[in-house]
NUKE-863964 format. One record per atom (N, C-alpha, C, CB): residue number from 1; residue in one letter; atom name; x, y, z. Coordinates in steps of 0.1 Angstrom, whole numbers, plus 5000, padded with zeros to 4 digits. Glycine has a CB too. Layout:
+-----+-----+------+------+------+------+
|   n | res | atom |   c1 |   c2 |   c3 |
+-----+-----+------+------+------+------+
| NUM |   a |   CA |    X |    Y |    Z |
...
+-----+-----+------+------+------+------+
REM end
This chain:
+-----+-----+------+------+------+------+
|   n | res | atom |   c1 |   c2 |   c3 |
+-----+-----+------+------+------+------+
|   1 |   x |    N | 1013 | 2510 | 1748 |
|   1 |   x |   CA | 1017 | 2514 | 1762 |
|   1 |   x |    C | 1016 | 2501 | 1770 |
|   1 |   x |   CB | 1008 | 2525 | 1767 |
|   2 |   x |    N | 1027 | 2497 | 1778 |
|   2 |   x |   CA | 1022 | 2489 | 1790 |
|   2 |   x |    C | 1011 | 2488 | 1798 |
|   2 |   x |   CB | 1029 | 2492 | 1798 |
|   3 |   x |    N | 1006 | 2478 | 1804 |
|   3 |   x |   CA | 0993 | 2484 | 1817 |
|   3 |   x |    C | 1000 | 2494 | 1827 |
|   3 |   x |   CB | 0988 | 2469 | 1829 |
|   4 |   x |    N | 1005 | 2491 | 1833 |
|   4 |   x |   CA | 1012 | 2501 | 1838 |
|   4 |   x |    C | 1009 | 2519 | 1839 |
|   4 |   x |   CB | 1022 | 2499 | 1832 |
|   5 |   x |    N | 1016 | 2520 | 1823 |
|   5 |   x |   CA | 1019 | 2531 | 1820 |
|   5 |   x |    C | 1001 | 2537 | 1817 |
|   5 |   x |   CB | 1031 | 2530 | 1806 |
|   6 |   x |    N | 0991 | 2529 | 1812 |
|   6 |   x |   CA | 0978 | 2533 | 1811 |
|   6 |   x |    C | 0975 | 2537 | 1827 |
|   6 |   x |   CB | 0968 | 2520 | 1803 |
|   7 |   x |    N | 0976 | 2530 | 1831 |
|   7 |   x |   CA | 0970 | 2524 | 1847 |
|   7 |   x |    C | 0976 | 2545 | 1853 |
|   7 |   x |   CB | 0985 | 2500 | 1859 |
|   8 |   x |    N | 0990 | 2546 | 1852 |
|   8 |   x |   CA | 0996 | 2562 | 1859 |
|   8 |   x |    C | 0986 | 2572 | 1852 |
|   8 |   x |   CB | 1016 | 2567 | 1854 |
|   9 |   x |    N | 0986 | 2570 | 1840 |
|   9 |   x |   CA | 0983 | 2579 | 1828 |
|   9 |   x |    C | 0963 | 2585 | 1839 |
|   9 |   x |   CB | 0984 | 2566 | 1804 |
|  10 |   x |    N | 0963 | 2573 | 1839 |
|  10 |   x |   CA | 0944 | 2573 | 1841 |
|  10 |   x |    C | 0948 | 2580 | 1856 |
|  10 |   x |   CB | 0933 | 2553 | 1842 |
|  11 |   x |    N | 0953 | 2573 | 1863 |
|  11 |   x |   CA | 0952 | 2580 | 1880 |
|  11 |   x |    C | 0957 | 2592 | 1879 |
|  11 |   x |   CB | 0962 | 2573 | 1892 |
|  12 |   x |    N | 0962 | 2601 | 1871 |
|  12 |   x |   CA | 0969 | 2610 | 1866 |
|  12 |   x |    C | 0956 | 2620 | 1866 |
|  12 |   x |   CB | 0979 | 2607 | 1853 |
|  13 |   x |    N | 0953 | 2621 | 1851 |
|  13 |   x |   CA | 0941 | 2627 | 1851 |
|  13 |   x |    C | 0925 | 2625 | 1860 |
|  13 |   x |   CB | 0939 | 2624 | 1838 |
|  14 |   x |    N | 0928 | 2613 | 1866 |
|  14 |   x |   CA | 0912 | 2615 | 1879 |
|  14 |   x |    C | 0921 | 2623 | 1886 |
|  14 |   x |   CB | 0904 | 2599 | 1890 |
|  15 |   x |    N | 0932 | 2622 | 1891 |
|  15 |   x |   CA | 0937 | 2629 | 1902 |
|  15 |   x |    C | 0925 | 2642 | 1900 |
|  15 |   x |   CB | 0955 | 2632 | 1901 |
|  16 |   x |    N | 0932 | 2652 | 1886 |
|  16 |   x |   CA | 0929 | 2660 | 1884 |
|  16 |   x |    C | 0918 | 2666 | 1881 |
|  16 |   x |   CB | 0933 | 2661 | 1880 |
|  17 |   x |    N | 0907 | 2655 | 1881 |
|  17 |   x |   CA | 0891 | 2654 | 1883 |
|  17 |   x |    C | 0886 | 2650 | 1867 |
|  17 |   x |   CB | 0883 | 2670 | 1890 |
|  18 |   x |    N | 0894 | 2649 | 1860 |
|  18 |   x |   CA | 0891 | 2649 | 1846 |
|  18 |   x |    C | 0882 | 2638 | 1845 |
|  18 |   x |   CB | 0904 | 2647 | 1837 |
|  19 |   x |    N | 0875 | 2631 | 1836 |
|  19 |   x |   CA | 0868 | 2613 | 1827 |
|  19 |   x |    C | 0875 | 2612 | 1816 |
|  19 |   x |   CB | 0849 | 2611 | 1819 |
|  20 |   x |    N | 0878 | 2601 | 1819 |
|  20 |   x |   CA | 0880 | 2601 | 1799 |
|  20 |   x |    C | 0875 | 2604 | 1788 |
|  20 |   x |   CB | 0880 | 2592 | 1793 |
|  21 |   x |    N | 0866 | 2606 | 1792 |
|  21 |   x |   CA | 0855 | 2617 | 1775 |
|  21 |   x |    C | 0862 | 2628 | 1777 |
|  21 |   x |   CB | 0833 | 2623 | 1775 |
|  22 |   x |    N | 0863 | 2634 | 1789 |
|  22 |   x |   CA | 0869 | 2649 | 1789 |
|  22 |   x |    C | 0884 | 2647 | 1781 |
|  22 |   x |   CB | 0871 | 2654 | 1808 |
|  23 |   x |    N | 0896 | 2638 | 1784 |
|  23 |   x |   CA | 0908 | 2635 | 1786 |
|  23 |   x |    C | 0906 | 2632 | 1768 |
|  23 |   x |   CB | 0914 | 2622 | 1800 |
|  24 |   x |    N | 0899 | 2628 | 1759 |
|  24 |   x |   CA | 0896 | 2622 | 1751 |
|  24 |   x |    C | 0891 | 2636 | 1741 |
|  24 |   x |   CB | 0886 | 2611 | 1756 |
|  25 |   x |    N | 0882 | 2641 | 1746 |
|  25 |   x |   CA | 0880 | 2654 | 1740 |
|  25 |   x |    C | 0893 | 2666 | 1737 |
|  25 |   x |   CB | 0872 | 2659 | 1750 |
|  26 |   x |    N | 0904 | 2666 | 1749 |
|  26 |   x |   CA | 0909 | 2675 | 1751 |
|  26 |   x |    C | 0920 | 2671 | 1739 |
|  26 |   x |   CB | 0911 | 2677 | 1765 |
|  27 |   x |    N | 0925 | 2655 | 1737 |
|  27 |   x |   CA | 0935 | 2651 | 1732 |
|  27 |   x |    C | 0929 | 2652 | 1717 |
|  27 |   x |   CB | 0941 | 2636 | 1738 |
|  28 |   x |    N | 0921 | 2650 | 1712 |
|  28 |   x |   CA | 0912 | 2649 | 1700 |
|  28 |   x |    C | 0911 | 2665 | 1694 |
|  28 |   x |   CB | 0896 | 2642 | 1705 |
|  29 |   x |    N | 0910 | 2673 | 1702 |
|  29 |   x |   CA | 0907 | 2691 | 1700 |
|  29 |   x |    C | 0924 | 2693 | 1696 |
|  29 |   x |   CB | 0901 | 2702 | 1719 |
|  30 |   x |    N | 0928 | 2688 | 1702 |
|  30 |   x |   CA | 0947 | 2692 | 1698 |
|  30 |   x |    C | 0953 | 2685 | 1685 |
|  30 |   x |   CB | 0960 | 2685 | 1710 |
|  31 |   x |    N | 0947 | 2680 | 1681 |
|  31 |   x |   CA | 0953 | 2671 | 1669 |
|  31 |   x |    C | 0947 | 2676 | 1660 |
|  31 |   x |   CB | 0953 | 2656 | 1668 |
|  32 |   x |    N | 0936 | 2679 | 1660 |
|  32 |   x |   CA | 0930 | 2685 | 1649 |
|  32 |   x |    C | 0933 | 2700 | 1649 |
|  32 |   x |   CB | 0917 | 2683 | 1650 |
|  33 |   x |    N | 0939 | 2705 | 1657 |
|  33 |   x |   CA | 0946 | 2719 | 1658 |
|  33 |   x |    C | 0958 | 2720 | 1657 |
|  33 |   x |   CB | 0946 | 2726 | 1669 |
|  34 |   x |    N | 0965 | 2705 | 1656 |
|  34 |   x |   CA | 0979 | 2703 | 1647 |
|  34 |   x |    C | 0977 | 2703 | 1635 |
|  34 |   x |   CB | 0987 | 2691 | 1649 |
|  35 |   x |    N | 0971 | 2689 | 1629 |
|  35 |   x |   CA | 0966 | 2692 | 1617 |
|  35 |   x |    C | 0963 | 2701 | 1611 |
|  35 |   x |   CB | 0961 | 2689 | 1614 |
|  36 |   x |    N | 0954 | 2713 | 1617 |
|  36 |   x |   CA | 0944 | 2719 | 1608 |
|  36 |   x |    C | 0949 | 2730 | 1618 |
|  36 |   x |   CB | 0926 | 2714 | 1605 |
|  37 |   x |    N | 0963 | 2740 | 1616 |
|  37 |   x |   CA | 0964 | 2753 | 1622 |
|  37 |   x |    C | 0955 | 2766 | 1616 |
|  37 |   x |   CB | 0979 | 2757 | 1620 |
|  38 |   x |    N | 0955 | 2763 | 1601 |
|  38 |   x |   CA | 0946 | 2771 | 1597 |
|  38 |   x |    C | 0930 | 2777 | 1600 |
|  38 |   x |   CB | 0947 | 2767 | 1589 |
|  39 |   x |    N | 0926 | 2762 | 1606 |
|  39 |   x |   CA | 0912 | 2763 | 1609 |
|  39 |   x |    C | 0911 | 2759 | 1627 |
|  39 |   x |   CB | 0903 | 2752 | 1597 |
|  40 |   x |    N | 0925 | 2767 | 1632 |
|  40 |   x |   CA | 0920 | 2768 | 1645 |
|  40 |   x |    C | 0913 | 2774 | 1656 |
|  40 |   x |   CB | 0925 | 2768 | 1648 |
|  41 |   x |    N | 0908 | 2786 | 1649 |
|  41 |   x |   CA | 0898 | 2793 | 1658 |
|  41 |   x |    C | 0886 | 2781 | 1652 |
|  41 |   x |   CB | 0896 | 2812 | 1654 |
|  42 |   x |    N | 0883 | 2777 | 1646 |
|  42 |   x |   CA | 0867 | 2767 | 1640 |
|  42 |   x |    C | 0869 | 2756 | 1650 |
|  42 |   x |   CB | 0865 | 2759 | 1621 |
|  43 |   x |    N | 0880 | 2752 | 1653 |
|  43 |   x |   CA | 0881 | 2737 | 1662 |
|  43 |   x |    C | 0881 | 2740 | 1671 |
|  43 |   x |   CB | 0891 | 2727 | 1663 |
|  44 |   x |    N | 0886 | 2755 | 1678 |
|  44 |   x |   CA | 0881 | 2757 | 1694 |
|  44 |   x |    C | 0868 | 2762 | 1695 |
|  44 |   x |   CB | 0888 | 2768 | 1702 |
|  45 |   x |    N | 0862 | 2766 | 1686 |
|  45 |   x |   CA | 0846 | 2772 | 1688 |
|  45 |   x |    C | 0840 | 2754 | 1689 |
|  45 |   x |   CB | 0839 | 2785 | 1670 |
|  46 |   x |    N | 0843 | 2747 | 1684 |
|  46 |   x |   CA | 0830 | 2731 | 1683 |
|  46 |   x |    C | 0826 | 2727 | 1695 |
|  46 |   x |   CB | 0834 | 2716 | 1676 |
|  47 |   x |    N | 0818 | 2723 | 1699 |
|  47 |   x |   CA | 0814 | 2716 | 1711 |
|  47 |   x |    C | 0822 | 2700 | 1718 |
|  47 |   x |   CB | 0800 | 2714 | 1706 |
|  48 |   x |    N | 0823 | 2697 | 1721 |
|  48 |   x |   CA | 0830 | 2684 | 1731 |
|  48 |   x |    C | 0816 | 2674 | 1718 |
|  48 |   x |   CB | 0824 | 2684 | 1757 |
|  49 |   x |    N | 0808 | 2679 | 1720 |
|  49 |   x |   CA | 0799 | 2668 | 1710 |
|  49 |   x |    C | 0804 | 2668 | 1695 |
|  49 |   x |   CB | 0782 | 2671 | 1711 |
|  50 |   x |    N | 0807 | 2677 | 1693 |
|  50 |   x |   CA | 0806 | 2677 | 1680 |
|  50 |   x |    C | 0828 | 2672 | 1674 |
|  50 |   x |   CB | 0799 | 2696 | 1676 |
|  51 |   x |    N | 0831 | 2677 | 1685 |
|  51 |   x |   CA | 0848 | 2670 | 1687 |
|  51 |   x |    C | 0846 | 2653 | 1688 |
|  51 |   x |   CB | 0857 | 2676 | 1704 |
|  52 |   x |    N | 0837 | 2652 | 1692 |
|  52 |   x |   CA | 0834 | 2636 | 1692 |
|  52 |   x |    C | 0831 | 2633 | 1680 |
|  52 |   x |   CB | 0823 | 2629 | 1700 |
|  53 |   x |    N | 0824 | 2635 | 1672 |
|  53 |   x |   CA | 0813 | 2628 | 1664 |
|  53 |   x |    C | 0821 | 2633 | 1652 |
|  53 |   x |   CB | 0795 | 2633 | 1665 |
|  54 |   x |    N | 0833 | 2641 | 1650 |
|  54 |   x |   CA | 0842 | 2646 | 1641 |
|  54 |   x |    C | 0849 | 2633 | 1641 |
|  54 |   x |   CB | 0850 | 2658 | 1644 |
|  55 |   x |    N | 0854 | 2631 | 1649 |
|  55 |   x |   CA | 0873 | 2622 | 1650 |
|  55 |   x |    C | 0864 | 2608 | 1651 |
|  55 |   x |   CB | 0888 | 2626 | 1671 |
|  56 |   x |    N | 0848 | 2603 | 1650 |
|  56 |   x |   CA | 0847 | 2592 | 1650 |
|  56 |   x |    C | 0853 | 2582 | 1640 |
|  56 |   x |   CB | 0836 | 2592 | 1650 |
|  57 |   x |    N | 0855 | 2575 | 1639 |
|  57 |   x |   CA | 0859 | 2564 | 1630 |
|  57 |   x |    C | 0854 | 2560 | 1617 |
|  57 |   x |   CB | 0859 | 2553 | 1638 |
|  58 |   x |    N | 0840 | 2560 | 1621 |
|  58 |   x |   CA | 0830 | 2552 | 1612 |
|  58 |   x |    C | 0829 | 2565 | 1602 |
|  58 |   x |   CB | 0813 | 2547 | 1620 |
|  59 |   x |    N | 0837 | 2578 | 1604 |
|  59 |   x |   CA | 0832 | 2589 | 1593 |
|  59 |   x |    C | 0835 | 2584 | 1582 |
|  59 |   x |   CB | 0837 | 2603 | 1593 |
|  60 |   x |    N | 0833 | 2591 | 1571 |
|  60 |   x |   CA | 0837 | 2588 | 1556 |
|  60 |   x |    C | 0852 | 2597 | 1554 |
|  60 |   x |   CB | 0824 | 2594 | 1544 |
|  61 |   x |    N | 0857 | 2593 | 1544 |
|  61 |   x |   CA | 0865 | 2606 | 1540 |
|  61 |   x |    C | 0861 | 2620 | 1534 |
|  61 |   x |   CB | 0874 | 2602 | 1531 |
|  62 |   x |    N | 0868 | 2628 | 1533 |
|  62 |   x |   CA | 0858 | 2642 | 1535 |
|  62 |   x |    C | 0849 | 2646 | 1544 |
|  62 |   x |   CB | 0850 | 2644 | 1524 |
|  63 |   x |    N | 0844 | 2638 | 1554 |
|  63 |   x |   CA | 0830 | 2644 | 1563 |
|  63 |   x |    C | 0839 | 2655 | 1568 |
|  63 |   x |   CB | 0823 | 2632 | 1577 |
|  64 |   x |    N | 0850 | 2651 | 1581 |
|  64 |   x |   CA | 0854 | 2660 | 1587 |
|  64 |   x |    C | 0861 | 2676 | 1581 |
|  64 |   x |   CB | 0862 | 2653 | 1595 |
|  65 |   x |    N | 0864 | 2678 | 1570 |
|  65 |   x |   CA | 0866 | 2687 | 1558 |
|  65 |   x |    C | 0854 | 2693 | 1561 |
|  65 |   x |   CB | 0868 | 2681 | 1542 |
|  66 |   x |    N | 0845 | 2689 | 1559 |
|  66 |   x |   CA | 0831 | 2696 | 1553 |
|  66 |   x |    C | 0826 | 2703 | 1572 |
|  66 |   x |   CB | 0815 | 2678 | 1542 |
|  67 |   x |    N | 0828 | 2699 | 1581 |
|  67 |   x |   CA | 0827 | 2704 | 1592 |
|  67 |   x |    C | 0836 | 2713 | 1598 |
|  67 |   x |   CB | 0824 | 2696 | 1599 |
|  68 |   x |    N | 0848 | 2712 | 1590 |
|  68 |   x |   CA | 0862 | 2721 | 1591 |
|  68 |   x |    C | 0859 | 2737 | 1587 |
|  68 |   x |   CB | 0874 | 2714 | 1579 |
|  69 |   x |    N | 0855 | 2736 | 1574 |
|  69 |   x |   CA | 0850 | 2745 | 1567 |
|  69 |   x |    C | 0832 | 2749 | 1571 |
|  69 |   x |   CB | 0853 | 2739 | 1554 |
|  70 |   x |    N | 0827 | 2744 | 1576 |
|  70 |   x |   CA | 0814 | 2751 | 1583 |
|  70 |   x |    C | 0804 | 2749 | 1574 |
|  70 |   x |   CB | 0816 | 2768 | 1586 |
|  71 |   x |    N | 0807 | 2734 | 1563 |
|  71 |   x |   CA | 0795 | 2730 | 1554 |
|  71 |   x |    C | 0787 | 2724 | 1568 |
|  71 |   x |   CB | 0799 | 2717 | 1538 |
|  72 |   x |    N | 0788 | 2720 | 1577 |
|  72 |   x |   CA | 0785 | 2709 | 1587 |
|  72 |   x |    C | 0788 | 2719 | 1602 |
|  72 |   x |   CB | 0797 | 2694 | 1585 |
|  73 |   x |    N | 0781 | 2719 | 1609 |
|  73 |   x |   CA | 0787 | 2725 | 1620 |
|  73 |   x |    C | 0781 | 2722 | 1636 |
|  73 |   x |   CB | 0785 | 2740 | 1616 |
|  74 |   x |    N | 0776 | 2710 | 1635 |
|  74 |   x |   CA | 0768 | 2702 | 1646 |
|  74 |   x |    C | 0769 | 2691 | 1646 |
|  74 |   x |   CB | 0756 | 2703 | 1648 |
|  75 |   x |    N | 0769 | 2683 | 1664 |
|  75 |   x |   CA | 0776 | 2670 | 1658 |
|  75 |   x |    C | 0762 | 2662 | 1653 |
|  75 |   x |   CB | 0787 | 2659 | 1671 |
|  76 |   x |    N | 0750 | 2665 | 1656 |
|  76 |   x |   CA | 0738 | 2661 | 1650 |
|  76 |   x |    C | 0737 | 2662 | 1633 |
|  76 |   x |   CB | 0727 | 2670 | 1656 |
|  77 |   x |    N | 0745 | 2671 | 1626 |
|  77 |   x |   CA | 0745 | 2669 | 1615 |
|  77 |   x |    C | 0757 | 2661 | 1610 |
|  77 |   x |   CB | 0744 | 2679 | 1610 |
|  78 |   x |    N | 0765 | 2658 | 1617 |
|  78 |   x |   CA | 0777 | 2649 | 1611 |
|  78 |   x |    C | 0774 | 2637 | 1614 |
|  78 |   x |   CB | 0792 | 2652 | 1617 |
|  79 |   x |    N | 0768 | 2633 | 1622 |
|  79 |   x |   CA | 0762 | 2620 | 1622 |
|  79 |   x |    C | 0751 | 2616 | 1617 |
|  79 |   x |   CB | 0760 | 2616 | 1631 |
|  80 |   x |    N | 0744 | 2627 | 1611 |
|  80 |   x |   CA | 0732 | 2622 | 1602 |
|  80 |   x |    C | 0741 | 2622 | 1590 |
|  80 |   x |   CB | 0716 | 2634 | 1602 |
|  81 |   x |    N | 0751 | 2628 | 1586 |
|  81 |   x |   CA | 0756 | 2632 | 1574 |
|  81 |   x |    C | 0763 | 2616 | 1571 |
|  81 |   x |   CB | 0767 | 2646 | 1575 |
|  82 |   x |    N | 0771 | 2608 | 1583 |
|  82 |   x |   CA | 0774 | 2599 | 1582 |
|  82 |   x |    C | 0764 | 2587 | 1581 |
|  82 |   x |   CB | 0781 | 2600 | 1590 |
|  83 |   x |    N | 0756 | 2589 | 1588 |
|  83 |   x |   CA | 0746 | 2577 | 1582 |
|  83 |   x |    C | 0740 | 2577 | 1570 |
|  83 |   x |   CB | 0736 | 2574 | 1588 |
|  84 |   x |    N | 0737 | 2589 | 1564 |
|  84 |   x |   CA | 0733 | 2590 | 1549 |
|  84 |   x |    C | 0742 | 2585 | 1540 |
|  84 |   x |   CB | 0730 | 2603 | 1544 |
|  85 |   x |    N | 0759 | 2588 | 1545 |
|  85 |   x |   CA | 0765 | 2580 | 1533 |
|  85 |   x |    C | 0770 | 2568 | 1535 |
|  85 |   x |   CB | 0777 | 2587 | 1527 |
|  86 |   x |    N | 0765 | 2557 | 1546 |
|  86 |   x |   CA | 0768 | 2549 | 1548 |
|  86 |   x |    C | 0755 | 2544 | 1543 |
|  86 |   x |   CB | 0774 | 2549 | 1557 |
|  87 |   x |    N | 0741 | 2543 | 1539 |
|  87 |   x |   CA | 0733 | 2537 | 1534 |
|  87 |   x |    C | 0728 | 2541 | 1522 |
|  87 |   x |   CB | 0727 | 2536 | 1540 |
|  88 |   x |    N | 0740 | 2551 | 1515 |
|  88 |   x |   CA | 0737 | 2557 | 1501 |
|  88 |   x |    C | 0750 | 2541 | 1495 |
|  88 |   x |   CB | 0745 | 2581 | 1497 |
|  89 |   x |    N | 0761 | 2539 | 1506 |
|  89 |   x |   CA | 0772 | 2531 | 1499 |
|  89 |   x |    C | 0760 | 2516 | 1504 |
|  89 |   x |   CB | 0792 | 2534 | 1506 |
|  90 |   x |    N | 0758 | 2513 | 1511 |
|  90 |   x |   CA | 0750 | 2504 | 1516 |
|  90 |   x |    C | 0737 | 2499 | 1497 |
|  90 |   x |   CB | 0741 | 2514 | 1533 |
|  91 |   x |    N | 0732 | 2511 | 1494 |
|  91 |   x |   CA | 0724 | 2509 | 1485 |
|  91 |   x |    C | 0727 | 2503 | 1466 |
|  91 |   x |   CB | 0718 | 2522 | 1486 |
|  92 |   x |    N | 0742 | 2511 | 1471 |
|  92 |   x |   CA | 0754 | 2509 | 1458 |
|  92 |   x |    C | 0755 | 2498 | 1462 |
|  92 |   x |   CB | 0769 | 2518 | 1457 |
|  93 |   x |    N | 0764 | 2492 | 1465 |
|  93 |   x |   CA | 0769 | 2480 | 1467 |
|  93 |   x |    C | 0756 | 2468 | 1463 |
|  93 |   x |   CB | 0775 | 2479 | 1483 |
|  94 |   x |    N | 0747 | 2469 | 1472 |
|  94 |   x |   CA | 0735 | 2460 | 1465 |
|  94 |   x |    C | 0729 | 2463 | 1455 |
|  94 |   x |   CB | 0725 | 2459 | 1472 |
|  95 |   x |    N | 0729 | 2470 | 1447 |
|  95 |   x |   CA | 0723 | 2475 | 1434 |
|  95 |   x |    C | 0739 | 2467 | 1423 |
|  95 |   x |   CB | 0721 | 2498 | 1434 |
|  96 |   x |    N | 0749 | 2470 | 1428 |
|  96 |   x |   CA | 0758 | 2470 | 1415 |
|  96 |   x |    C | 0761 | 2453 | 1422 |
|  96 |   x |   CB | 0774 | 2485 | 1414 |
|  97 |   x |    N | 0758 | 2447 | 1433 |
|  97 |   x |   CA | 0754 | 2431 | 1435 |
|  97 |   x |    C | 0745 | 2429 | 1426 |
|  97 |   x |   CB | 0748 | 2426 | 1448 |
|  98 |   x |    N | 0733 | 2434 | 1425 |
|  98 |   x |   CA | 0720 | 2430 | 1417 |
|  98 |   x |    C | 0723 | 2427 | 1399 |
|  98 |   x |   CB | 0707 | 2444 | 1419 |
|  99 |   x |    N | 0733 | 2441 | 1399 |
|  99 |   x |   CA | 0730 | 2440 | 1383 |
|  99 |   x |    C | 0746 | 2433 | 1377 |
|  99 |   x |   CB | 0726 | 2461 | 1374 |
| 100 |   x |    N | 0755 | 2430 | 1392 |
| 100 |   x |   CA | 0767 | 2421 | 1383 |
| 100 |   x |    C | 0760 | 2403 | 1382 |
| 100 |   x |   CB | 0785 | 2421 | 1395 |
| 101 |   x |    N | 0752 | 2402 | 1390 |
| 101 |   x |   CA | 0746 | 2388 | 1392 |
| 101 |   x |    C | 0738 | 2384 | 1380 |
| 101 |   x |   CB | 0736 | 2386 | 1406 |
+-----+-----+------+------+------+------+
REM end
């Protein structure tokens, strides 16, 4: 997008009293209710926190599956869930360093 077009887009939604976490939340809740029609009553029940800590970046593959399906269902557990497999792969990697050296 242009500056511009960001610059309308933003005055747009303050008009409307919205933040961008809110504007961020709302756009994030819809895509995953595109994607996932099936499991759209589960994506309107989650919390704004837990819509965050879903659509983060740093997740793994499969995390957001497993909170889709209600193995996970707080964003306190999807981010603990994410840091466990980021220092389970953290431990791999240096172990399978140790024993290719």
């Amino acid at each position: 997008f242009p500056s511009h077009d960001r610059s309308s887009f933003m005055e747009w939604y303050e008009a409307l009293g919205l933040s961008k976490d809110q504007v961020s939340n709302f756009i994030n809740r819809y895509k995953l209710a595109i994607d996932y029609p099936e499991r759209k009553e589960i994506i309107l029940s989650l919390t704004d926190k837990t819509i965050k800590e879903s659509m983060n970046k740093k997740n793994p593959e499969g995390l957001l599956e497993k909170n889709l399906t209600g193995q996970i269902s707080s964003a306190a557990e999807i981010k603990r869930e994410r840091e466990n497999i980021s220092l389970l792969y953290l431990r791999y990697v240096a172990l399978t360093k140790k024993y290719l050296s």
